[in-house]
VEXTISE-414896 format. One record per residue: residue in three letters; x, y, z negated of N, C-alpha, C, CB in turn; residue number from 1. Coordinates in pm, 1 decimal. Glycine has a CB too. Layout:
REM VEXTISE-414896
+-----+----------+----------+----------+----------+----------+----------+----------+----------+----------+----------+----------+----------+-----+
:   r :      n.X :      n.Y :      n.Z :     ca.X :     ca.Y :     ca.Z :      c.X :      c.Y :      c.Z :     cb.X :     cb.Y :     cb.Z :   k :
+-----+----------+----------+----------+----------+----------+----------+----------+----------+----------+----------+----------+----------+-----+
: ALA :        X :        Y :        Z :        X :        Y :        Z :        X :        Y :        Z :        X :        Y :        Z : NUM :
...
+-----+----------+----------+----------+----------+----------+----------+----------+----------+----------+----------+----------+----------+-----+
//
This chain:
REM VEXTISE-414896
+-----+----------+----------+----------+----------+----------+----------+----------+----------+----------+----------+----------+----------+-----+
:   r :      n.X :      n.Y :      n.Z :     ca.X :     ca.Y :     ca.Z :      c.X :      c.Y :      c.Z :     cb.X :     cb.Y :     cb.Z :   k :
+-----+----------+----------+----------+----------+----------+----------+----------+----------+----------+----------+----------+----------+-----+
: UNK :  17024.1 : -12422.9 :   1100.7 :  17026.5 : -12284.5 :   1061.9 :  16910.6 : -12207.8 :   1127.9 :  17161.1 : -12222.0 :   1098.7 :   1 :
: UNK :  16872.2 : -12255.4 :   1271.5 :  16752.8 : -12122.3 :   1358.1 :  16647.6 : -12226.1 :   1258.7 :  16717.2 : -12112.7 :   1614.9 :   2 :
: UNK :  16620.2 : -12330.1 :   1244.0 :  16502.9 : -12364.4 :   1142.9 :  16453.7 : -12300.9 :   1022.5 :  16524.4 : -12471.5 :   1097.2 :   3 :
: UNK :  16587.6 : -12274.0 :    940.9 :  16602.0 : -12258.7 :    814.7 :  16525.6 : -12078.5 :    821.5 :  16784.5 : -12291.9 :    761.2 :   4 :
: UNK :  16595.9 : -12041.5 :    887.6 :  16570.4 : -11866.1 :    967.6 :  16421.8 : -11853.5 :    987.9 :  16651.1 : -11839.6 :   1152.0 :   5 :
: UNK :  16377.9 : -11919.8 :   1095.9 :  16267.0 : -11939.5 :   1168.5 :  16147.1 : -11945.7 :   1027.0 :  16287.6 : -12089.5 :   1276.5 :   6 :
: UNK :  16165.7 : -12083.3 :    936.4 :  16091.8 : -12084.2 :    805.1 :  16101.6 : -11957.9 :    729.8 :  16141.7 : -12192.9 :    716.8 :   7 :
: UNK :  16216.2 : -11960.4 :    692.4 :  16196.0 : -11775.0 :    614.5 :  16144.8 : -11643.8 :    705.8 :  16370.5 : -11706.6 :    560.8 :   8 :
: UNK :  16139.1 : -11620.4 :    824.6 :  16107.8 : -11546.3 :    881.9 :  15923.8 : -11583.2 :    918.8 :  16217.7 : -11538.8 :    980.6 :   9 :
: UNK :  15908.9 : -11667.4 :    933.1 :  15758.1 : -11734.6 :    888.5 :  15678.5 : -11655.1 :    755.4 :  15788.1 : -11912.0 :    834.2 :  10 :
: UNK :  15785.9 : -11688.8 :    656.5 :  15705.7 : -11674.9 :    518.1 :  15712.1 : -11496.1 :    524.4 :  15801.4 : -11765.7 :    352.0 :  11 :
: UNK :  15825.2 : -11450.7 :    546.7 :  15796.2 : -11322.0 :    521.8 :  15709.3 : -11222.6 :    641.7 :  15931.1 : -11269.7 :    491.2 :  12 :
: UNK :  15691.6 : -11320.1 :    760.2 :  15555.7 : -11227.5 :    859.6 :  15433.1 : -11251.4 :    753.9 :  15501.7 : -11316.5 :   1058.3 :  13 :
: UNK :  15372.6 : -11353.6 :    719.2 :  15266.4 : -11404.9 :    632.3 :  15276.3 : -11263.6 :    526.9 :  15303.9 : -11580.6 :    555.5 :  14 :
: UNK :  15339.6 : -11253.1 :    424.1 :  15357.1 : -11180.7 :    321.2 :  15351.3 : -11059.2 :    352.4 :  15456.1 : -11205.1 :    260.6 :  15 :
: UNK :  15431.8 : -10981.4 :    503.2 :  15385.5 : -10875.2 :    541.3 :  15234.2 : -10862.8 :    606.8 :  15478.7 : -10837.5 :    617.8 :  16 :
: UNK :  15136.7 : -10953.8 :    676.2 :  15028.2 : -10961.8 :    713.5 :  14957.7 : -10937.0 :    575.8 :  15005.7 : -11082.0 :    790.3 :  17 :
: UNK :  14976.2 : -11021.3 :    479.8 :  14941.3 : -10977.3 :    373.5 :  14868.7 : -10844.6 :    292.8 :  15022.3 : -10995.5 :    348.5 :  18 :
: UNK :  15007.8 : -10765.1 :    260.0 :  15031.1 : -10645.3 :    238.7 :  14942.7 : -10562.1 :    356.7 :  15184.9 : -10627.3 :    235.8 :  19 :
: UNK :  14974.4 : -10559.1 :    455.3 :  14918.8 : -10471.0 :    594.9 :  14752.0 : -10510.6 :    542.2 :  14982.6 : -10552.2 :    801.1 :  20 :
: UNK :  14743.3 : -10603.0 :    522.9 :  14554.3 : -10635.5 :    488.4 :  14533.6 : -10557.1 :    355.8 :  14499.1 : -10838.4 :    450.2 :  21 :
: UNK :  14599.5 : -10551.3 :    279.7 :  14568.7 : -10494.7 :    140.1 :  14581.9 : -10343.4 :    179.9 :  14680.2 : -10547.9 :      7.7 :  22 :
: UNK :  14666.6 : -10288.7 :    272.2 :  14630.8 : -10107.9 :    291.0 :  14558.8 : -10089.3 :    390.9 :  14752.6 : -10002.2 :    319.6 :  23 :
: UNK :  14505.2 : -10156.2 :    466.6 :  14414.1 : -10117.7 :    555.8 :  14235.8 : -10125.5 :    412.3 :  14430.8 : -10260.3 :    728.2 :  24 :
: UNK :  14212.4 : -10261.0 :    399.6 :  14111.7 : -10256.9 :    275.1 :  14119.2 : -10145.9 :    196.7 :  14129.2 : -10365.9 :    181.5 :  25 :
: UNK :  14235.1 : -10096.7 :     80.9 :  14214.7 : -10021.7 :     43.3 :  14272.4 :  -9880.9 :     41.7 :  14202.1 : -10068.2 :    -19.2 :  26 :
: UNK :  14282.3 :  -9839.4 :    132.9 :  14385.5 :  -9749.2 :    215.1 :  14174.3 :  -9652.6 :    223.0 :  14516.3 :  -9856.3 :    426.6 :  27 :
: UNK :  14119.8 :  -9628.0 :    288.2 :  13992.1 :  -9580.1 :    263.8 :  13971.8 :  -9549.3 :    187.5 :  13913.7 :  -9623.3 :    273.9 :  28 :
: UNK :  13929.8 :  -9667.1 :    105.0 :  13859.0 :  -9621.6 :      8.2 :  13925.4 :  -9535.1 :   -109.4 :  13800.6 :  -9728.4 :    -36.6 :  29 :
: UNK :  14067.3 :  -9545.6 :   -126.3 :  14175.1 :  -9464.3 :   -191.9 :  14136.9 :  -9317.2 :   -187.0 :  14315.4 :  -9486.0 :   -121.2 :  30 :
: UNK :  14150.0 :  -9294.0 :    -23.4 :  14139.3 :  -9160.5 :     94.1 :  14020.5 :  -9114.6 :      6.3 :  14097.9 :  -9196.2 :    297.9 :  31 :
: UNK :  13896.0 :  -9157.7 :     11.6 :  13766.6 :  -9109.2 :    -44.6 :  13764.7 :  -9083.0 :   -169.9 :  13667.3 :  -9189.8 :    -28.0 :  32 :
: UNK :  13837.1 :  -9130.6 :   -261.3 :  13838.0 :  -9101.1 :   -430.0 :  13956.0 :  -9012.1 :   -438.7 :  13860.7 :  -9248.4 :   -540.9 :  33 :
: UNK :  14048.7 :  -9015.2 :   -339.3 :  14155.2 :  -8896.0 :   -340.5 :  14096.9 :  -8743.8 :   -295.4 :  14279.8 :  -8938.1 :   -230.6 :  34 :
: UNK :  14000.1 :  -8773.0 :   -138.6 :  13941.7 :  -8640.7 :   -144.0 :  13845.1 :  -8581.6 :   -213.5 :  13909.0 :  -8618.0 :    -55.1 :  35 :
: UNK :  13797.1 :  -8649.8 :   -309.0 :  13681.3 :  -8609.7 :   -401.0 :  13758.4 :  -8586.3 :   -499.7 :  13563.2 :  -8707.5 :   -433.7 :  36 :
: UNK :  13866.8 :  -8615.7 :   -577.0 :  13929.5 :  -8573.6 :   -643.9 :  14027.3 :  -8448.3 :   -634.5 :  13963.4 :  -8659.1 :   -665.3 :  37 :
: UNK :  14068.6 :  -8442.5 :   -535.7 :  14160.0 :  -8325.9 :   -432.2 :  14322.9 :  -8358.9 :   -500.8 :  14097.2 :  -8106.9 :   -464.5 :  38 :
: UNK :  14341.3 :  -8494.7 :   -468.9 :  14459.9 :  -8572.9 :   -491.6 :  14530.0 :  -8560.7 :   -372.6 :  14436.7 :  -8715.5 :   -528.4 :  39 :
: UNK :  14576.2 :  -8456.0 :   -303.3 :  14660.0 :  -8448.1 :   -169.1 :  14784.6 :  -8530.1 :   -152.0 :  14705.2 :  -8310.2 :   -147.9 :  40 :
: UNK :  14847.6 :  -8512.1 :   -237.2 :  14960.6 :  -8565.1 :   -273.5 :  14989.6 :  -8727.5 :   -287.4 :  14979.1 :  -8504.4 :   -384.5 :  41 :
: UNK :  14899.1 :  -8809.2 :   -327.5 :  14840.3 :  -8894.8 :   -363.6 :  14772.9 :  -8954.9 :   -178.1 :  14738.2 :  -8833.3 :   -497.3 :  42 :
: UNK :  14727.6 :  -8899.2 :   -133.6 :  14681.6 :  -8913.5 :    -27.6 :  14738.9 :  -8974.5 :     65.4 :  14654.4 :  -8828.2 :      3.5 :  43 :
: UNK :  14833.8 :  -8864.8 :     68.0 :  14989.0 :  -8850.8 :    179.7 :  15039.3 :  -8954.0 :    219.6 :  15120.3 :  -8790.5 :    124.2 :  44 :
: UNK :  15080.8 :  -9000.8 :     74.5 :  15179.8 :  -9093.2 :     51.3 :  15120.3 :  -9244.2 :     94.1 :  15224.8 :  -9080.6 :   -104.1 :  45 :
: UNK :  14946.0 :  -9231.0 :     70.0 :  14884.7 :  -9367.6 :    119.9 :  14867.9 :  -9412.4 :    266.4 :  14755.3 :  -9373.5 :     71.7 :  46 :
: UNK :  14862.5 :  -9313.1 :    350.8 :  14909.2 :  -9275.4 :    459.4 :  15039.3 :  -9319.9 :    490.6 :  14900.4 :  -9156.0 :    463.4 :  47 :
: UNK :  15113.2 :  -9328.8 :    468.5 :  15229.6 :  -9392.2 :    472.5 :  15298.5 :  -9484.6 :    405.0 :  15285.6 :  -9330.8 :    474.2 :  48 :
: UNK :  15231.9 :  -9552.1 :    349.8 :  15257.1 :  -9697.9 :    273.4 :  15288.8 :  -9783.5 :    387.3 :  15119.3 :  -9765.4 :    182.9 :  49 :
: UNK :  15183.4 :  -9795.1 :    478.2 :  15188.7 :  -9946.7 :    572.2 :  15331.3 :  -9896.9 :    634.7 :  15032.2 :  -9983.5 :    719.4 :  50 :
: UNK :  15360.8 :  -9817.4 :    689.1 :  15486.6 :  -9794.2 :    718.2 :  15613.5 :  -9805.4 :    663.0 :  15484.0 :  -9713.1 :    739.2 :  51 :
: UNK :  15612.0 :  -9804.8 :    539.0 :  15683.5 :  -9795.0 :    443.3 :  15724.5 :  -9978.5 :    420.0 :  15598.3 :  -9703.4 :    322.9 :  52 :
: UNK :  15607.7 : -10051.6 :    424.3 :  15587.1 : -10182.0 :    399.9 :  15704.8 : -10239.8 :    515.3 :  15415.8 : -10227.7 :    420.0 :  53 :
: UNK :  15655.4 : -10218.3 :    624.6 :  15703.3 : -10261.8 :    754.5 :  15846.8 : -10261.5 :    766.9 :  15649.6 : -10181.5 :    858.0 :  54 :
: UNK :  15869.1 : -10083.4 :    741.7 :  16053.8 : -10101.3 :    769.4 :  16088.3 : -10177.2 :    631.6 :  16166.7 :  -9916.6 :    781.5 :  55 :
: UNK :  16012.5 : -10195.0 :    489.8 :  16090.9 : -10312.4 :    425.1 :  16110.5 : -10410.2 :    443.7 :  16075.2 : -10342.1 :    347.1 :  56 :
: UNK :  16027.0 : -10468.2 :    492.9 :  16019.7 : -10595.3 :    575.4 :  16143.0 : -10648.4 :    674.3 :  15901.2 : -10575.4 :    662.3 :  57 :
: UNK :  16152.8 : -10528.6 :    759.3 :  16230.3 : -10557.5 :    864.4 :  16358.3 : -10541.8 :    815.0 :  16203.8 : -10481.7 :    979.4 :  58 :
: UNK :  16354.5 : -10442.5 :    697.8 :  16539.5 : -10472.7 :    602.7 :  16530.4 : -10598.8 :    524.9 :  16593.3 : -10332.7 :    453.1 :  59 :
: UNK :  16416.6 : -10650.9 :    512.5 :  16438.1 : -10824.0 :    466.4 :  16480.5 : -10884.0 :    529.8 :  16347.4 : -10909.3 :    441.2 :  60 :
: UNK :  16387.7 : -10876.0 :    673.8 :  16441.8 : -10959.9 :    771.5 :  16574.2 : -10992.5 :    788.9 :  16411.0 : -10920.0 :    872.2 :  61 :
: UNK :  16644.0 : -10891.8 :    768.6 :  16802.8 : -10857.9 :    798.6 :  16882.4 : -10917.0 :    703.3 :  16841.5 : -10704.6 :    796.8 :  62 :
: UNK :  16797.5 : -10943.5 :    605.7 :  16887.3 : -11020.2 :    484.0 :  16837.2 : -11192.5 :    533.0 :  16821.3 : -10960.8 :    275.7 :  63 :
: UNK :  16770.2 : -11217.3 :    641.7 :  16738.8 : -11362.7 :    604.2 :  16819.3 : -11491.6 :    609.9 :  16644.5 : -11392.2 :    671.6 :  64 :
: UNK :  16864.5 : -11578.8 :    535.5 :  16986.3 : -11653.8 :    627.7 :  16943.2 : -11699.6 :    768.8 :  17041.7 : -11794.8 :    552.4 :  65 :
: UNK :  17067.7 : -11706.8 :    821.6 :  17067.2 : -11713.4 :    982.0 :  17048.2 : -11615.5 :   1078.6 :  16982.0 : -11787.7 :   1019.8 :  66 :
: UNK :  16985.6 : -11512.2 :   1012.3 :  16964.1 : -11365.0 :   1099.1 :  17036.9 : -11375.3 :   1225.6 :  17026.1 : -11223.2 :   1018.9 :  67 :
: UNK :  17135.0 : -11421.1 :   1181.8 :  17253.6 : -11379.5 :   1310.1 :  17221.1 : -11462.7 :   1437.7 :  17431.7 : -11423.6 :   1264.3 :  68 :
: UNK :  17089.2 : -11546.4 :   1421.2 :  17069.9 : -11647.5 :   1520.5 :  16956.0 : -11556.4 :   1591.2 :  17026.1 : -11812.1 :   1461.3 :  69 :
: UNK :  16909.9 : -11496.5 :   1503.8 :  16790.3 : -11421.2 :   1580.7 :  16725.9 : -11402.3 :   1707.7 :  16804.4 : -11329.2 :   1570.8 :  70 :
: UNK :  16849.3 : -11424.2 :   1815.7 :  16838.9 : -11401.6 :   1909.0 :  16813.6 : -11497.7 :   1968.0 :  16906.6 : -11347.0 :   1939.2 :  71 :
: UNK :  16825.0 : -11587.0 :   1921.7 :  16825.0 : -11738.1 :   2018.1 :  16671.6 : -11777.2 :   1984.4 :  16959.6 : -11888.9 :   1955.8 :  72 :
: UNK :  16611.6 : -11736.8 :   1859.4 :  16474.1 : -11785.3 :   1832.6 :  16387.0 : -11659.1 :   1938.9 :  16432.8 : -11782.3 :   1634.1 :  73 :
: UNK :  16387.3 : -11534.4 :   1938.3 :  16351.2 : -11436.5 :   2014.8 :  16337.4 : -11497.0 :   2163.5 :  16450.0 : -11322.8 :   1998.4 :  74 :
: UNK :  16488.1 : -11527.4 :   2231.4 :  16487.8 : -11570.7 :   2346.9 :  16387.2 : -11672.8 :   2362.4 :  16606.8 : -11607.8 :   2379.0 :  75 :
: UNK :  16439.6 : -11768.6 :   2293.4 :  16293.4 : -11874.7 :   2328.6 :  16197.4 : -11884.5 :   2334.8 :  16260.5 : -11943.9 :   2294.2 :  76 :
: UNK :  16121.8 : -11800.0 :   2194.9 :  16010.7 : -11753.3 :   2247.1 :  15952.4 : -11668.5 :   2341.2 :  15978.9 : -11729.5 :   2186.8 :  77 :
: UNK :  16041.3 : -11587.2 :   2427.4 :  16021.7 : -11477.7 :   2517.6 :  16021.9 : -11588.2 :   2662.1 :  16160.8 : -11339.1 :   2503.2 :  78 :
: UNK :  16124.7 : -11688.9 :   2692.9 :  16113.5 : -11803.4 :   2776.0 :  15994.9 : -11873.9 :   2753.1 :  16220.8 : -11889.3 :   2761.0 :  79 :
: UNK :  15973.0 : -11949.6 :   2657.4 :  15867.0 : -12024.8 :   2657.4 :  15718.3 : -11966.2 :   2709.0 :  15864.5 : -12067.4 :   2528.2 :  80 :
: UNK :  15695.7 : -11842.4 :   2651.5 :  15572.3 : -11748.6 :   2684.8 :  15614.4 : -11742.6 :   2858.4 :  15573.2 : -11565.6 :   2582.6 :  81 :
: UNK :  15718.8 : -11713.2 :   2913.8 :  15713.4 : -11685.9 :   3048.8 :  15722.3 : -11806.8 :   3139.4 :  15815.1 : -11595.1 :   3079.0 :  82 :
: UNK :  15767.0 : -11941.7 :   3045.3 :  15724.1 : -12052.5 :   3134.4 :  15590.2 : -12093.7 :   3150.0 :  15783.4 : -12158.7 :   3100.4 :  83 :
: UNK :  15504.4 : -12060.2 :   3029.5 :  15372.9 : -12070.1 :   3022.8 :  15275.1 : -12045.7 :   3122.8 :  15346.2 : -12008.4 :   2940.6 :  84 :
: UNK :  15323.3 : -11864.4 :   3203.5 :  15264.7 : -11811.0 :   3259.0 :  15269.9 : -11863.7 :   3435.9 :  15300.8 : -11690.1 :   3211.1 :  85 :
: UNK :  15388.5 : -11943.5 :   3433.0 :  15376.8 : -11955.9 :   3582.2 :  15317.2 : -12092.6 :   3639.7 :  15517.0 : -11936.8 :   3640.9 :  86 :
+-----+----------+----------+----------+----------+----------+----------+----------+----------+----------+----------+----------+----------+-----+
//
């Protein structure tokens, strides 16, 4: 089950890295054809996409099977990084 979790929680960081690359790229250049246009509204809202992306994400997350293990993959990786260090 933390495998099964771990894989879907894999695919959907990828898919959000994704997305986060596609509004940073065109998140600008949007901004610039919005203020030359005087699309405020339009603007706003691009401004707050990546955010928007993120907490969906993290209500995916919540749907992933195994979620409920979450903690045990978290822990380990939070152990492993601190066995690393010493």
């Amino acid at each position: 089950m933390i495998t099964d979790y771990s894989h879907h929680l894999q695919h959907l960081t990828t898919a959000l890295k994704n997305e986060q690359l596609e509004v940073v790229v065109s998140t600008p250049l949007d901004m610039v054809e919005d203020l030359v246009k005087i699309r405020w509204g339009k603007l706003a809202r691009s401004l707050f996409s990546l955010r928007g992306k993120q907490l969906s994400a993290h209500s995916a997350e919540l749907k992933l099977p195994g979620s409920e293990l979450a903690y045990i993959t978290e822990a380990t990786s939070i152990l492993s990084r601190r066995h690393g260090r010493n």
